[in-house]
C-alpha positions as CSV (number, residue, x, y, z in Angstrom):
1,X,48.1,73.4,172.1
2,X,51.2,73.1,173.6
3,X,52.7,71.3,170.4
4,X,51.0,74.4,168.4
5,X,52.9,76.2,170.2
6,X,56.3,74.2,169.9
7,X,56.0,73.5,166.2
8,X,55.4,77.6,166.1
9,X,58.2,78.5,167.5
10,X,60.3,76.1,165.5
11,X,58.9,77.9,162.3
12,X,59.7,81.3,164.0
13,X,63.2,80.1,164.8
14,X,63.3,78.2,161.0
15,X,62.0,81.8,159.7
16,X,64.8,83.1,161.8
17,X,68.1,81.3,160.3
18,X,66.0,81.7,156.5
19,X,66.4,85.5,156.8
20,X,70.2,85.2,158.3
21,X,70.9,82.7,155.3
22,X,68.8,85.4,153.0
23,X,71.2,88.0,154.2
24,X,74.1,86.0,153.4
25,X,72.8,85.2,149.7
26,X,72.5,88.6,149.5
27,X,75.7,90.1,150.4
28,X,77.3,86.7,148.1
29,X,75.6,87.9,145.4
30,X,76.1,91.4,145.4
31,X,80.2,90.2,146.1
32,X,79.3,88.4,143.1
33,X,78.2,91.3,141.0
34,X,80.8,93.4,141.9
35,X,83.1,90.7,140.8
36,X,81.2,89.9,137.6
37,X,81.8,93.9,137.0
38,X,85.4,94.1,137.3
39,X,86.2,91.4,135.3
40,X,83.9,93.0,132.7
41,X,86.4,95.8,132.9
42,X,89.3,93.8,132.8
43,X,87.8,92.1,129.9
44,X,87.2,95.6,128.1
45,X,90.8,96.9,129.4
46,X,92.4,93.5,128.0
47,X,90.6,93.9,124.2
48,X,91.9,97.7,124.3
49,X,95.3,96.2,125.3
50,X,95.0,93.8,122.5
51,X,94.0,96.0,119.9
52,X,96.9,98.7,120.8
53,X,99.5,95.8,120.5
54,X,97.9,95.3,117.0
55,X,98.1,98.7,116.1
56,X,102.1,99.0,117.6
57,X,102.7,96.0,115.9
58,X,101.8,97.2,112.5
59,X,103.4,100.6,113.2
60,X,106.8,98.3,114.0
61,X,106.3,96.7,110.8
62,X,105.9,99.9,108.7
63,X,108.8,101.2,110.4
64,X,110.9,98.0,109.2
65,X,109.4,98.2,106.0
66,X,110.3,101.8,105.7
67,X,113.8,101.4,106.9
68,X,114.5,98.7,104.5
69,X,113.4,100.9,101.8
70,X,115.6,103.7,103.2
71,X,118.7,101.1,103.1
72,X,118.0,100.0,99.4
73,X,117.9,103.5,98.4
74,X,121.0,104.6,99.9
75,X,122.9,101.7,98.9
76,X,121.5,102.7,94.9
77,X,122.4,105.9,95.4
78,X,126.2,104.9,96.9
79,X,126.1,102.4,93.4
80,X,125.5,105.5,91.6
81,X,127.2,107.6,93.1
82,X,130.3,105.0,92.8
83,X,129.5,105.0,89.0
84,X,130.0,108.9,88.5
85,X,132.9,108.8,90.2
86,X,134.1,106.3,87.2
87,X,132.5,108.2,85.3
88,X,134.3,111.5,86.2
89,X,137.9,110.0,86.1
90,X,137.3,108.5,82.5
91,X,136.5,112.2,81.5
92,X,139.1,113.6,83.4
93,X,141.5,111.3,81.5
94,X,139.9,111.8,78.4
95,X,140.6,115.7,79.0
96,X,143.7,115.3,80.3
97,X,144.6,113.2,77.0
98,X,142.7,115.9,74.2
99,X,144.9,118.7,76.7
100,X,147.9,116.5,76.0
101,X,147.0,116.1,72.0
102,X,145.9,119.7,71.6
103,X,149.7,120.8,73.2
104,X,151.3,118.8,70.8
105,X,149.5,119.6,67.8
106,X,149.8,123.6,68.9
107,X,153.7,123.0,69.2
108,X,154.1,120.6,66.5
């Protein structure tokens, strides 16, 4: 009886540090789950992140793009612009020359 007895209250005592090491799984695994969650978020913060710097990049590059454009159309219009200035000085000599031909036939 007396062994009974013993081996009972080993089992009561075993039952004893099973619940204390239960309690301990328990609060590690709900640590773990709150872990597990967070990085979840990060996870979903971090593709957000990821796709913004794709759309920002793209914007950049449309930006460029659109700034190039902007250069090679001001430098064809300063090319034009530079040719009507030619342009205008040959006809200003030109009318400076019938002027000049038109005086001397009048007096002539």
């Amino acid at each position: 009886m007396e062994g009974l007895q013993k081996e009972c209250d080993n089992l009561v005592a075993g039952k004893g540090h099973l619940e204390e090491e239960i309690k301990g799984l328990r609060l590690g695994k709900k640590e773990f789950d709150e872990a597990k969650a967070r990085s979840e978020a990060l996870d979903q913060d971090f593709a957000g992140s990821k796709a913004a710097e794709g759309l920002a990049l793209e914007r950049a590059r449309k930006v460029n793009e659109t700034a190039e454009n902007l250069r090679k159309e001001i430098d064809a219009e300063k090319a034009s612009s530079a040719a009507l200035v030619v342009e205008v000085d040959s006809l200003k000599k030109q009318l400076d020359e019938a002027k000049t031909l038109g005086l001397a036939f009048l007096c002539g």
